[in-house]
N, C-alpha and C positions, 0 to 999 in steps of 0.2 A: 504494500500500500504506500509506504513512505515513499519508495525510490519511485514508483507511477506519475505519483504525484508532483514530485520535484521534476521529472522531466516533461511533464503533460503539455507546460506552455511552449516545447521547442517542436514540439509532429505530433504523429499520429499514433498512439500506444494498440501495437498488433499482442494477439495469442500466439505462443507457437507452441502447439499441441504435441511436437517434439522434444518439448524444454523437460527436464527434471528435477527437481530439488529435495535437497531435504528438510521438513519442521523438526525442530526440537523437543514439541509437545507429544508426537507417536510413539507409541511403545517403546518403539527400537530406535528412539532420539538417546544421544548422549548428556545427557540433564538430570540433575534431581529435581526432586518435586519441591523441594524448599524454591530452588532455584527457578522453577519455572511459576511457581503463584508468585514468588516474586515479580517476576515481567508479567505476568500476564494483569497485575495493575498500573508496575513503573512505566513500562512499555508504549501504553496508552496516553499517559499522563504526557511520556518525552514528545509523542509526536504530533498530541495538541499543542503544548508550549511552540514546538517547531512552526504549527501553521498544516502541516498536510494530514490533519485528520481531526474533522467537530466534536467540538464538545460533545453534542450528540454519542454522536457513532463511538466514544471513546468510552462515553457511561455506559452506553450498550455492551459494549467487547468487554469491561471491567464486570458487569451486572450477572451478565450472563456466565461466567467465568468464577465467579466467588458463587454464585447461585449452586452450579453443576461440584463445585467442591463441596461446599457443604451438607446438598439433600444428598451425596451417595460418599460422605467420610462414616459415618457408621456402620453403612456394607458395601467398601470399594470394592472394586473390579480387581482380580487378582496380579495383575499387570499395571495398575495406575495406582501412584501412592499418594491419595488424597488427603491424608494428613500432614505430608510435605508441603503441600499445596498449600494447604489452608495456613500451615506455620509463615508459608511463605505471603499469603495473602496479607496473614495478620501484620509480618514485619515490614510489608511496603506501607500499610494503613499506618505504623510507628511513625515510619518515615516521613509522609506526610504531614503527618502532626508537629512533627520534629524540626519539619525544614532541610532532610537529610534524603529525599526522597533523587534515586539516582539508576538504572538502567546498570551502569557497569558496579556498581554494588556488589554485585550475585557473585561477580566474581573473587571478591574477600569470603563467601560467604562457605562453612565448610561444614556441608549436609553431615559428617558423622558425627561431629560436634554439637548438632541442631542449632547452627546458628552462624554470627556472623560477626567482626569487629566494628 
């Protein structure tokens, strides 16, 4: 979304049905869950600051995303660790409050330890 948006005013943004990538959030992504409820609020938060993505749509992707951790943290999926999630959720909500709120964070932060400096 970010990078679409940054290029959108020089042409015309094509699909190439060819392309492949990887998310971070699929089972077989290399991420903790701490680390990824954490982006999945700072994330939003950086790329409204930025300009390439509304208020709107950012409380939506954040909304929807704390929603989905929470109704299935009491009988997650055996593959998804939604109490990572949720710790991670909680620690960006910190952040927020804090004024410490920051996208490359996650990367201090050391899921066997449950947390971050």
């Amino acid at each position: 979304m970010d990078f679409s948006r940054q290029i959108a005013p020089y042409g015309r943004i094509v699909r190439v049905p060819a392309s492949r990538g990887v998310h971070l959030g699929i089972k077989s992504g290399r991420q903790s869950g701490l680390r990824l409820g954490y982006s999945q609020i700072a994330n939003p938060i950086h790329l409204m600051r930025k300009g390439t993505c509304s208020y709107r749509k950012a409380l939506y992707l954040m909304c929807r995303n704390v929603a989905a951790n929470l109704s299935r943290c009491p009988r997650p999926e055996p593959y998804v660790d939604r109490l990572g999630r949720c710790l991670g959720n909680l620690r960006a909500a910190f952040d927020i409050i804090t004024g410490r709120l920051d996208p490359a964070r996650i990367l201090s932060f050391d899921p066997a330890r449950g947390g971050g400096r």
